[in-house]
C-alpha positions as CSV (number, residue, x, y, z in Angstrom):
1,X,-104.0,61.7,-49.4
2,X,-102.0,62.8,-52.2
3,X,-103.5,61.0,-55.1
4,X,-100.1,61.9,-57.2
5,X,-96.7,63.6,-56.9
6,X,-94.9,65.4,-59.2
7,X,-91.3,66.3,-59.0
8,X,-89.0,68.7,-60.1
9,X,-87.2,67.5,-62.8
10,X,-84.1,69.2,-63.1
11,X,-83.7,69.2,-58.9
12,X,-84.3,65.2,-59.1
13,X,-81.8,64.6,-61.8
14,X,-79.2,66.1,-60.1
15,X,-79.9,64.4,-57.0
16,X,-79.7,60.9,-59.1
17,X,-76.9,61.7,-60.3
18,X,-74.9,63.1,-57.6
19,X,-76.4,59.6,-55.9
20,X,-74.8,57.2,-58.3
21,X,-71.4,59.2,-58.7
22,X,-71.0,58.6,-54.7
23,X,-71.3,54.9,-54.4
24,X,-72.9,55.2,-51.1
25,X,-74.9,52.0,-50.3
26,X,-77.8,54.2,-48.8
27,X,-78.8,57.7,-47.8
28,X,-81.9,59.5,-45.9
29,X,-82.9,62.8,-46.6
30,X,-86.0,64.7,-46.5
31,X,-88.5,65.7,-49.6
32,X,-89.2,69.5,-49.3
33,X,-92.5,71.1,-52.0
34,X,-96.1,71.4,-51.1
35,X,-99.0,69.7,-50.9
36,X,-102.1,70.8,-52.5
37,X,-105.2,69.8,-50.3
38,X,-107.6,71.7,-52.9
39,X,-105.7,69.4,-56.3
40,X,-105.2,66.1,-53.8
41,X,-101.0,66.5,-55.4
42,X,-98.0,67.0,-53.9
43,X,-95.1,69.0,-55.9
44,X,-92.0,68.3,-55.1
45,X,-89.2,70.9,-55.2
46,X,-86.1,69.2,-54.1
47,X,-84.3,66.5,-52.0
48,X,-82.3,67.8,-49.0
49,X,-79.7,65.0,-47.7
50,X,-79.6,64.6,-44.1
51,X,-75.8,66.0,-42.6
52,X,-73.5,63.9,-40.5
53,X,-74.1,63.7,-36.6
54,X,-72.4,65.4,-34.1
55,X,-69.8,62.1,-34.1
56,X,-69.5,62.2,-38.1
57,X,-71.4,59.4,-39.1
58,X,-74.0,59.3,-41.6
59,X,-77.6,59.2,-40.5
60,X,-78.2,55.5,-42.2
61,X,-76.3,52.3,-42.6
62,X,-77.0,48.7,-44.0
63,X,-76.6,46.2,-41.6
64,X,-75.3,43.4,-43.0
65,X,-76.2,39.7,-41.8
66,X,-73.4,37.6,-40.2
67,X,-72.0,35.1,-42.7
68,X,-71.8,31.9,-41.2
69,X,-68.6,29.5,-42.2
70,X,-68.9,26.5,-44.1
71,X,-70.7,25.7,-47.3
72,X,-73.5,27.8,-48.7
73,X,-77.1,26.1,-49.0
74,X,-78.5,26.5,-52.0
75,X,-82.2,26.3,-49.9
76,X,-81.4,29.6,-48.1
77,X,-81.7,33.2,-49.8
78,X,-78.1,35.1,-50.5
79,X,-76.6,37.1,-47.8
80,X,-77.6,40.1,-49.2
81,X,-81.0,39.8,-49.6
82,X,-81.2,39.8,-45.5
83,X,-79.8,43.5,-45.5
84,X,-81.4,45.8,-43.7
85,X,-81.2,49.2,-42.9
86,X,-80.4,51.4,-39.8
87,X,-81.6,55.1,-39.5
88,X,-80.6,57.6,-36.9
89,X,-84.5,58.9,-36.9
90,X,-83.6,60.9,-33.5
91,X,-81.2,62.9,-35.7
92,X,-83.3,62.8,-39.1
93,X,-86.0,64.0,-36.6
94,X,-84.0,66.9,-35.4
95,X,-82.8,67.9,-39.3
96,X,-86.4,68.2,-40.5
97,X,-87.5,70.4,-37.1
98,X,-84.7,72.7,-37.9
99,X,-84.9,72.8,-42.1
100,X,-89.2,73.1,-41.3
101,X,-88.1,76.8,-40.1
102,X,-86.2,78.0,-43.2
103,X,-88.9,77.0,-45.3
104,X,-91.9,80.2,-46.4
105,X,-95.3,80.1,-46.9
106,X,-97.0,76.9,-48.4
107,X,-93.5,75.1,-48.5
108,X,-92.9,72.1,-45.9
109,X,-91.1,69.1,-45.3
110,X,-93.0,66.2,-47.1
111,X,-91.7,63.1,-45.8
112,X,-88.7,61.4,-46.9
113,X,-86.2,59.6,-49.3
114,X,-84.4,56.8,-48.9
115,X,-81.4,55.7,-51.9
116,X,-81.0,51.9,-51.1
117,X,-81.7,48.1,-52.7
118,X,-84.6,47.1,-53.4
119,X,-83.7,44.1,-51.0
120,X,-83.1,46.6,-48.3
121,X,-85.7,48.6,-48.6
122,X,-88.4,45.5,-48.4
123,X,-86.4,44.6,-45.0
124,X,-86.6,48.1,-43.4
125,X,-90.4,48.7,-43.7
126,X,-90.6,49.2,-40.0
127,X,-87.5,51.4,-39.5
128,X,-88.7,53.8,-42.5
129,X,-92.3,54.3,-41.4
130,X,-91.0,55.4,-37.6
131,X,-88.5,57.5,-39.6
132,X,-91.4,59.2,-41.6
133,X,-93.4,59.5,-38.2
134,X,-90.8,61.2,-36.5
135,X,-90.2,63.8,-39.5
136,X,-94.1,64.1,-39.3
137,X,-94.2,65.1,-35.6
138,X,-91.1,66.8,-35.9
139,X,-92.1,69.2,-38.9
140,X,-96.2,69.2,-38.8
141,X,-98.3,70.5,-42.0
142,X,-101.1,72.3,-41.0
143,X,-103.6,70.9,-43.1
144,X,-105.4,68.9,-40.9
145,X,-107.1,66.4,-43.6
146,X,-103.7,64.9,-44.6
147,X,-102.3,62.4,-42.0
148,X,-99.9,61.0,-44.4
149,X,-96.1,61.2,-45.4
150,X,-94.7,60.7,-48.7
151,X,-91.7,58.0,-48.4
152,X,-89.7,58.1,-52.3
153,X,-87.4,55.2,-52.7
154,X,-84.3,55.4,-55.3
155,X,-83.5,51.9,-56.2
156,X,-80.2,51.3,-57.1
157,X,-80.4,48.7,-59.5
158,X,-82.4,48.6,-61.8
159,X,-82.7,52.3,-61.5
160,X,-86.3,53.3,-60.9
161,X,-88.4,55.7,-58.6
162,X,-90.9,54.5,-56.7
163,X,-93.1,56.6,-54.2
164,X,-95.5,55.8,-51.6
165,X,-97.9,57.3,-49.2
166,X,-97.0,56.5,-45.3
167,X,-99.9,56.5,-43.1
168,X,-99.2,58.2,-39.5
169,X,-102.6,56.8,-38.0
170,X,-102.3,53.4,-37.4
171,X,-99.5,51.5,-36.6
172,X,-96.7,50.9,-39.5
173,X,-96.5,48.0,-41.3
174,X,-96.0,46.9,-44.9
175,X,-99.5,47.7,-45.4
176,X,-99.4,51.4,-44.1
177,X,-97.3,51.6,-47.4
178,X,-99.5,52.5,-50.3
179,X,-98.4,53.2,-53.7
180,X,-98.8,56.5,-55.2
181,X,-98.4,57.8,-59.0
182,X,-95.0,59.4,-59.4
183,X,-94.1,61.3,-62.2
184,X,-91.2,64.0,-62.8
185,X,-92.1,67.5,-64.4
186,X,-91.6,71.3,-64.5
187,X,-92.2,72.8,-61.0
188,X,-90.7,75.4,-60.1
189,X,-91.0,77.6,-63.3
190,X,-94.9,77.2,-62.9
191,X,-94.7,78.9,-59.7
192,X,-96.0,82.6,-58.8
193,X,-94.7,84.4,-56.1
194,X,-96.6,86.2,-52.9
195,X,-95.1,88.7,-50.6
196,X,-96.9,90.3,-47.5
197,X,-95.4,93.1,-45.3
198,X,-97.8,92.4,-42.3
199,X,-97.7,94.7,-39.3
200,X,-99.6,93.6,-35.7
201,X,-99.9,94.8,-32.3
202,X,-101.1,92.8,-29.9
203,X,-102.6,94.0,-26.2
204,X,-103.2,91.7,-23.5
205,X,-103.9,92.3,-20.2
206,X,-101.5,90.6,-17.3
207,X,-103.5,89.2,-14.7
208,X,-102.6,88.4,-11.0
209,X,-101.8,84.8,-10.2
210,X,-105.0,83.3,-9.0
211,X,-106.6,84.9,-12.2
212,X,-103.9,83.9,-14.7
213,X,-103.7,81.0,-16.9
214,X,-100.4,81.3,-18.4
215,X,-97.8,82.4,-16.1
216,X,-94.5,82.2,-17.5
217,X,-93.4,84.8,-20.5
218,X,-93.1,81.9,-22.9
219,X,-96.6,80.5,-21.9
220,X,-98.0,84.4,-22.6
221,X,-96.3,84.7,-25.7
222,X,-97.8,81.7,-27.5
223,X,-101.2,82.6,-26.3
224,X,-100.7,85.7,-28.1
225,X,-99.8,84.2,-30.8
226,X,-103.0,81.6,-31.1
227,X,-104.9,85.2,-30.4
228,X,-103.4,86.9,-33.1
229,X,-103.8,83.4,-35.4
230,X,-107.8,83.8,-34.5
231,X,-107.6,87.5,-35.9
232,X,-106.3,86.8,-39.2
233,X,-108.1,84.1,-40.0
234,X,-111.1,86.2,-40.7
235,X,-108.6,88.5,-42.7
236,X,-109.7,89.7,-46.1
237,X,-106.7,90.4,-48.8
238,X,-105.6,92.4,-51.4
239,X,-103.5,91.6,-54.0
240,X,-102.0,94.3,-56.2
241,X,-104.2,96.6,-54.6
242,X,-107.0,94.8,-55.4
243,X,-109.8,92.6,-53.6
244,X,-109.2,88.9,-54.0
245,X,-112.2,86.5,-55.0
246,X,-111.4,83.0,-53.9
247,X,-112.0,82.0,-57.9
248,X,-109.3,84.5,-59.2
249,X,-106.4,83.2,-60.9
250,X,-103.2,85.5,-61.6
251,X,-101.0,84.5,-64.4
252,X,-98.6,87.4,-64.8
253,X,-95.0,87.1,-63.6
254,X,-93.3,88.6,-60.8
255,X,-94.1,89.5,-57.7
256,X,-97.4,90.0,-56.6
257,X,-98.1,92.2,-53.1
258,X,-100.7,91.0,-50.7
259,X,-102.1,92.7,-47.9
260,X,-104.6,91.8,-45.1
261,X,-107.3,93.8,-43.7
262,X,-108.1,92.6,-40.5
263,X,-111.9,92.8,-39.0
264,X,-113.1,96.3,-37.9
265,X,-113.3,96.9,-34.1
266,X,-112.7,92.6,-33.9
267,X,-110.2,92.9,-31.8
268,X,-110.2,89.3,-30.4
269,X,-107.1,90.0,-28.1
270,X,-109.7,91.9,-25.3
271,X,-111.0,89.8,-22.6
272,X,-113.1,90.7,-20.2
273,X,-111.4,91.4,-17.0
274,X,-112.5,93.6,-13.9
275,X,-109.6,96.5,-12.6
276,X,-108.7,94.8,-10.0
277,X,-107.6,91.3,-11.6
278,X,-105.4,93.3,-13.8
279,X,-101.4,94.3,-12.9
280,X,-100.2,95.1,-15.9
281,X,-100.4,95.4,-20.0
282,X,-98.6,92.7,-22.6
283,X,-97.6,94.6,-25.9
284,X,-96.3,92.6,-28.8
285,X,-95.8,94.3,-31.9
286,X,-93.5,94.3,-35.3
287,X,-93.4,94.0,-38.8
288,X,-93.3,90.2,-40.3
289,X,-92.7,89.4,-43.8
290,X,-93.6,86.5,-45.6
291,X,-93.6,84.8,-48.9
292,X,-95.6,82.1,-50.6
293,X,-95.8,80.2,-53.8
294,X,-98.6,79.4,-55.4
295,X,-99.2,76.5,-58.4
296,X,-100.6,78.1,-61.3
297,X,-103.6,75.1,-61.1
298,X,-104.6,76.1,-57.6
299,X,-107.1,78.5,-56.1
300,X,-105.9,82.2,-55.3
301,X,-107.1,81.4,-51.7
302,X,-104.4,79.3,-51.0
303,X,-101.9,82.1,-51.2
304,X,-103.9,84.0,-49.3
305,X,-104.4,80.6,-46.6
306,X,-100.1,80.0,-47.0
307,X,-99.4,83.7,-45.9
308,X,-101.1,84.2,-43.0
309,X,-100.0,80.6,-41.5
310,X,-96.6,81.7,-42.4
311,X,-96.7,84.7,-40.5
312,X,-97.7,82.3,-37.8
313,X,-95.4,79.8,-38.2
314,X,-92.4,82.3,-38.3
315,X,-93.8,83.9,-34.6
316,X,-93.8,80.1,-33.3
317,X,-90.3,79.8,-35.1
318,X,-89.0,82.8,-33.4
319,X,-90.2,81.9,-30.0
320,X,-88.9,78.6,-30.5
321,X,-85.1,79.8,-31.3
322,X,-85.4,81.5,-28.2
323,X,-86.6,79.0,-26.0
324,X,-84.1,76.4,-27.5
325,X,-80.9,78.9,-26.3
326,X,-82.1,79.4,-22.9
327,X,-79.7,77.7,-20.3
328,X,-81.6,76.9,-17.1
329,X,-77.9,75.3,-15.8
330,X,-76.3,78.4,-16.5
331,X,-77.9,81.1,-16.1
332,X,-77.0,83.0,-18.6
333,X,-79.6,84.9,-19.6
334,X,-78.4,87.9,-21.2
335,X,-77.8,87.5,-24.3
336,X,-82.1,86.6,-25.8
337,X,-82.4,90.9,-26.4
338,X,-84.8,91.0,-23.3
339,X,-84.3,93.7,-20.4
340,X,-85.3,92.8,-17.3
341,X,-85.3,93.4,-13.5
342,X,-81.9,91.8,-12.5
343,X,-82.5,90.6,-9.0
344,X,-85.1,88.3,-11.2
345,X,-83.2,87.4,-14.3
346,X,-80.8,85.9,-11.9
347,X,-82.5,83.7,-10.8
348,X,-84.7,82.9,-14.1
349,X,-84.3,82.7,-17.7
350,X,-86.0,85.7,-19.7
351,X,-88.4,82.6,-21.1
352,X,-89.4,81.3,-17.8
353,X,-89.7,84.8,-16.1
354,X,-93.3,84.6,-14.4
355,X,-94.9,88.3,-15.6
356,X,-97.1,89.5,-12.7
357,X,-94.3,88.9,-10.8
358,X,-91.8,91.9,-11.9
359,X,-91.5,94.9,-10.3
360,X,-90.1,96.6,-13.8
361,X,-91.0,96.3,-17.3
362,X,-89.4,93.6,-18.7
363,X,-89.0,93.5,-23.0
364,X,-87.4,91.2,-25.1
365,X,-86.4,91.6,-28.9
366,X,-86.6,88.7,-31.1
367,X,-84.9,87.6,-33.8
368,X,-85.6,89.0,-37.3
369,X,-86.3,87.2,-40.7
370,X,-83.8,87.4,-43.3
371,X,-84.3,85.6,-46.7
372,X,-81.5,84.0,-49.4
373,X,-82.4,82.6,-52.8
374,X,-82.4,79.1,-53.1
375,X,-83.5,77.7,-56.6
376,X,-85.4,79.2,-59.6
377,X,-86.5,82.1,-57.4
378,X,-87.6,80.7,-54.2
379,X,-86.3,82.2,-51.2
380,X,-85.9,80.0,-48.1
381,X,-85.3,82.2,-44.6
382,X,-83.4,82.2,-41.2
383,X,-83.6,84.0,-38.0
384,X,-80.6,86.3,-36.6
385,X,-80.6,87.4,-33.3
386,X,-79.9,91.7,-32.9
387,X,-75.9,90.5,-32.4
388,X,-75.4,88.2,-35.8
389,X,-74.8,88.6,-39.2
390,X,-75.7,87.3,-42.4
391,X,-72.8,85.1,-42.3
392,X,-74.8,82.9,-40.1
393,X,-77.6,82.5,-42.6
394,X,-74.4,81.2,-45.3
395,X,-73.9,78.5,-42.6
396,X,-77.1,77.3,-42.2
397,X,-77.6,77.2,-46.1
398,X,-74.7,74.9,-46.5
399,X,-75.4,72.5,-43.3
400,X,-78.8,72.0,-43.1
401,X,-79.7,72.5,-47.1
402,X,-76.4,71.7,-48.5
403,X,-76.8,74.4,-50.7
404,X,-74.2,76.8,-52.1
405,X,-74.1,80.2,-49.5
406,X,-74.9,83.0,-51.4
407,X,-71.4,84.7,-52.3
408,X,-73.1,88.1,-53.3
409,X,-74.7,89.9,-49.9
410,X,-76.9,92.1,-51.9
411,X,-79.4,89.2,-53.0
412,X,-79.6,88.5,-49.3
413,X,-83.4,89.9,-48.4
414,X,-83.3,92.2,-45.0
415,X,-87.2,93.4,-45.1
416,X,-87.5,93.4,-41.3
417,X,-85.4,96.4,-40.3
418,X,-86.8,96.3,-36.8
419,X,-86.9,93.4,-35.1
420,X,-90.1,92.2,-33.5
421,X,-90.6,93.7,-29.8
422,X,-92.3,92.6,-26.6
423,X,-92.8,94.7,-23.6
424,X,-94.7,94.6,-20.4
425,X,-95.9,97.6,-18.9
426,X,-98.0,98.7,-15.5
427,X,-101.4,99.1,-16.3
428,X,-101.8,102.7,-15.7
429,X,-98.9,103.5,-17.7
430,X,-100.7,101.8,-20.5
431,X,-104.6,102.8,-20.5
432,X,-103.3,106.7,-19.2
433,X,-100.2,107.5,-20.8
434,X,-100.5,111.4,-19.2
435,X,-101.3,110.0,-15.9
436,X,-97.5,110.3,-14.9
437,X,-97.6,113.7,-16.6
438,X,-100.5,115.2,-14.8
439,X,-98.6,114.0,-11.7
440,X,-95.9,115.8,-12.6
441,X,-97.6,118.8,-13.5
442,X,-99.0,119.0,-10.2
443,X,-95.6,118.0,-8.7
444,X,-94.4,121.5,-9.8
445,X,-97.2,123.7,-9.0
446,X,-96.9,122.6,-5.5
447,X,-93.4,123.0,-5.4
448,X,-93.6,126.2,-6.6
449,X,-96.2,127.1,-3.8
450,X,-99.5,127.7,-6.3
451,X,-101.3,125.0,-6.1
452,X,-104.1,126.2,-4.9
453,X,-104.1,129.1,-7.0
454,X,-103.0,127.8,-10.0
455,X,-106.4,125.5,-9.8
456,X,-108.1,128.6,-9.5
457,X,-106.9,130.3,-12.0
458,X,-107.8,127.2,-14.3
459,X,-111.5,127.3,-13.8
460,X,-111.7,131.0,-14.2
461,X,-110.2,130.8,-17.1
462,X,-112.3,128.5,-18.5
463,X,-115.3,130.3,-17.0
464,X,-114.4,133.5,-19.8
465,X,-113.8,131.1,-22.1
466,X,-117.7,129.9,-22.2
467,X,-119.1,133.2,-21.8
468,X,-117.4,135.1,-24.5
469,X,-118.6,132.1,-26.7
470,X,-121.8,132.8,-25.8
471,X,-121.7,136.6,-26.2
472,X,-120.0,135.8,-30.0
473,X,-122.9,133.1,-30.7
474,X,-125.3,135.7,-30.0
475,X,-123.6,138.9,-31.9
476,X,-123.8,136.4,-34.9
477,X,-127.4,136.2,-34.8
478,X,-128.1,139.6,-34.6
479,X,-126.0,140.5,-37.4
480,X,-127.5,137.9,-39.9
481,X,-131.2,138.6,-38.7
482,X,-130.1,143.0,-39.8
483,X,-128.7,141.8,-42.9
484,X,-131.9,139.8,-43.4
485,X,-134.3,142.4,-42.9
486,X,-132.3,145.0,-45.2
487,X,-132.0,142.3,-47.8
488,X,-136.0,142.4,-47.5
């Protein structure tokens, strides 16, 4: 529960305003910060409006009550008081899911904002807490003690803030509404800033189908991913080259490098599998970077915590992208970075490809992480695939944060040179890389018409080889057992 909320002050301000110059009668949007589990506060960074639909409309409306004819009684409430509000939440829903991936480590979508009457507002309690549910599901926080959304109300007049915590356990009513202390602040210049260049490679063994719990390439993939989220969780960090303890604070400015050291020979990705289950080798492997911020009131170890389930969340966010453009209708598969046997991708979608099926290797590229600032030095991120530019980050930044595109390319961030990589492989390949090579090897000697001879040849060889060892072992001791005794 977040005991308190504190907002950005100058990012608030300028959403008021911009609210009251408009003279819309409402508007949704979603509250992007972080929560702190370990302070029991949220800090909010800014208000994102929620675009028009596909159709143009905006996602709320009031619905007004029909006015009936004939002469008002005094006994009954004004018109306007019975105003309600409507909410696309399908299409609020769908804007949080999308903004949730531009956002870096520690930074998520904390519920939502609503800029209507007072009147309204009391009317639309339902509508608002299935809005906030569907944000919740649609962008999850991964700290599992807070099964709450904030919900901020803008009143129009008398102007005033209000906040409240919505709870997503139990069914929403007015009472699922709680009150919450709201207060407006300096955030984001309090904030220090992580970064981690964090290189993996993951093995796993592709087993035959009766053997094989995940089947298709996209099932695989996200195992490997909850594997590789098992391995860094018992990751230690450094941070400017040095060893973090959980009650270090850091106070200097700028940037502050963290690495991870995974476990020793802890290589979680192994199973246990006899020869004979196995048909072939997974490799997944690249270079991820990530940033978090970090309040200067809260531990070190929740940088450390926001990193490495950023680097997790930006694998699931990759995956994800390439699952969503995948046209089972279609067909057309070519176009995801993956090369595969054709006769299959004909028939199948790189994602849905079943592995120990292929007769070649199949690999797919994904996309890579690119970064743009976005306000008082915080970077938010996209994903391009190999074929797209940067010009489709200056979209994004404009329809989905309504942000200003970054006119100067040079502060766009481009850390991940190569993108991220998955291949499949036969196992012997794999475990043996100079099994082909010995083939080959003997290939030519029998082509050449010495096999036999050539094998020959090889154990003589190595035959001379251990006895003039032996005969040089054995001068040496005779010549420092003379040079002993004349010593003497």
């Amino acid at each position: 529960m977040a005991k308190a909320v504190v907002g950005e002050e100058s990012r608030l301000k300028l959403a008021e305003d911009r609210l009251s110059q408009s003279a819309v009668p409402s508007e949704v949007g979603l509250l992007i910060g972080k929560f702190s589990s370990a302070l029991g506060r949220a800090f909010l960074f800014d208000l994102i409006p929620t675009p028009h639909n596909d159709s143009g409309e905006p996602a709320s409306a009031l619905n007004e009550p029909h006015k009936k004819k004939g002469p008002k009684s005094k006994s009954k409430s004004d018109p306007a008081d019975s105003s309600s509000l409507f909410i696309d939440k399908d299409w609020v829903a769908e804007h949080a899911r999308q903004v949730s991936r531009m956002l870096v480590g520690g930074m998520k979508v904390l519920g939502l904002y609503v800029w209507v009457s007072d009147a309204a507002f009391k009317n639309s309690t339902l509508m608002l807490g299935q809005t906030v549910k569907g944000v919740a599901d649609a962008a999850p926080v991964l700290e599992a003690d807070w099964d709450e959304r904030l919900l901020l109300h803008i009143c129009h007049a008398p102007r005033r803030w209000n906040c409240r915590n919505c709870s997503l356990s139990s069914n929403i009513t007015s009472s699922s509404l709680r009150p919450c202390d709201f207060k407006m602040g300096k955030v984001l210049t309090s904030l220090q800033t992580f970064k981690c260049l964090h290189s993996f490679n993951l093995r796993l063994p592709i087993f035959r189908d009766s053997k094989s719990k995940f089947q298709t390439l996209s099932d695989v993939l996200r195992h490997a991913i909850s594997v590789h989220a098992k391995e860094l969780a018992g990751a230690m960090a450094l941070i400017d080259g040095k060893l973090v303890v959980e009650r270090d604070s850091y106070s200097s400015d700028g940037v502050h490098e963290v690495e991870l050291l995974l476990p020793f020979l802890n290589n979680t990705s192994i199973e246990a599998c006899s020869k004979g289950d196995v048909v072939g080798v997974l490799s997944f492997s690249g270079l991820i970077c990530s940033f978090a911020y970090l309040n200067s009131k809260e531990p070190i170890s929740q940088a450390i915590s926001d990193i490495k389930g950023d680097i997790i969340t930006s694998l699931q966010s990759r995956l994800d992208i390439i699952c969503d453009e995948v046209d089972v209708d279609s067909g057309n598969n070519h176009d995801v970075g993956g090369q595969v046997d054709n006769e299959i991708s004909a028939e199948k979608p790189v994602p849905l490809l079943v592995l120990h099926l292929l007769r070649k290797g199949c690999k797919l590229l994904f996309p890579r992480r690119v970064f743009a600032p976005w306000v008082s030095g915080v970077y938010v991120c996209d994903y391009l695939q190999p074929s797209e530019t940067v010009e489709v980050l200056k979209d994004h930044c404009m329809e989905l944060l309504s942000m200003k595109a970054p006119t100067d390319v040079s502060k766009i961030l481009e850390p991940e040179k190569e993108a991220l990589s998955f291949n499949t492989k036969s196992f012997w390949d794999v475990a043996m890389p100079s099994h082909s090579e010995i083939h080959l090897m003997e290939d030519k000697n029998k082509h050449k018409g010495g096999g036999e001879s050539s094998s020959c040849k090889t154990v003589k060889t190595g035959h001379i080889n251990v006895v003039a060892a032996g005969l040089i072992l054995l001068l040496s001791v005779v010549v420092g057992f003379v040079l002993f005794i004349l010593k003497g």
